[in-house]
N, C-alpha and C positions, 0 to 999 in steps of 0.2 A: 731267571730273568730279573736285572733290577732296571729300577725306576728311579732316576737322580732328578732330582728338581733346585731349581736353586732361586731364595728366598728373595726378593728384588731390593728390601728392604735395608738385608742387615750383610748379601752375600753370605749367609751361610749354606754349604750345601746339605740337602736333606737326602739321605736316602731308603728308599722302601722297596726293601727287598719283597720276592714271592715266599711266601712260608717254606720252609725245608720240606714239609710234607707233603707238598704241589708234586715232587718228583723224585718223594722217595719210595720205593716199592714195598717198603715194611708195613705204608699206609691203604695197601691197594689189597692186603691180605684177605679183608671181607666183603670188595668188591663183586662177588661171586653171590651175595645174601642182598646187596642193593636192589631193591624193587616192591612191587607189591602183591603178596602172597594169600593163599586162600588156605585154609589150615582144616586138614580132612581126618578125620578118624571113621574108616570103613567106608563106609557112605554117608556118614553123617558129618557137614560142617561145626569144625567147633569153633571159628575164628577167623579172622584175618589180622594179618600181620604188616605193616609200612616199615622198609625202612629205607632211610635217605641218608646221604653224606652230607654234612653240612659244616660251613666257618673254610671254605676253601679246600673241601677234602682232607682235615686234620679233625672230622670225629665225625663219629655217628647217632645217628636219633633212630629210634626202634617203637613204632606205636601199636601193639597190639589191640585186640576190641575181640571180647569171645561171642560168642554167638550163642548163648545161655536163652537170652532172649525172643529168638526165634523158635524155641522149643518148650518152653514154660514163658509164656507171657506174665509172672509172677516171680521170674528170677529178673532181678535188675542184670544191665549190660556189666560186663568188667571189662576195665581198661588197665592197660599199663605203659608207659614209656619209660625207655632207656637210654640215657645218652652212655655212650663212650669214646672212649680216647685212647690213643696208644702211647704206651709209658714209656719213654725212650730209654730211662734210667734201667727198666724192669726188661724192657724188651718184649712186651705183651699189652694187650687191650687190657683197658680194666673199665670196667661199667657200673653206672649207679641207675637205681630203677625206684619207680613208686607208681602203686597201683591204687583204683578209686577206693576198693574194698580189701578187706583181710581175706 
């Protein structure tokens, strides 16, 4: 779907397209992980995990939080996000990550 607007000014027309990854299914691959998760080892919580689509569904944000802290009140929380994007060149996600602690 595009959007033609035209400038009243100068008559130029402007146009803004929908991003290609609005409706391409190569961007829908981790639509399946979108939501928010509670992350279990046995019976014990170790975490929770978010993740969302975001910039129009052409990338993802991934916000972990362990649950260290619920179990030793003397372990700080750890966090991490990850954004990623699908590389059209590569034909694959590629992701950057940075968490509060080592």
């Amino acid at each position: 779907m595009s959007l033609v607007m035209l400038h009243p000014s100068t008559s130029v027309m402007v146009r803004q397209a929908t991003p290609a990854c609005a409706d391409d299914p190569l961007f829908a691959a981790l639509d399946f992980w979108v939501g928010g998760w509670s992350v279990w080892s046995g019976d014990q919580q170790v975490g929770t995990n978010r993740i969302a689509k975001i910039l129009e569904g052409c990338a993802i944000v991934e916000e972990w939080r362990s649950a260290a802290r619920f179990v030793d009140t003397r372990t700080p929380e750890r966090r991490e996000m990850s954004f990623l994007r699908f590389d059209l060149r590569r034909t694959s996600w590629r992701g950057h990550a940075r968490r509060n602690r080592r």
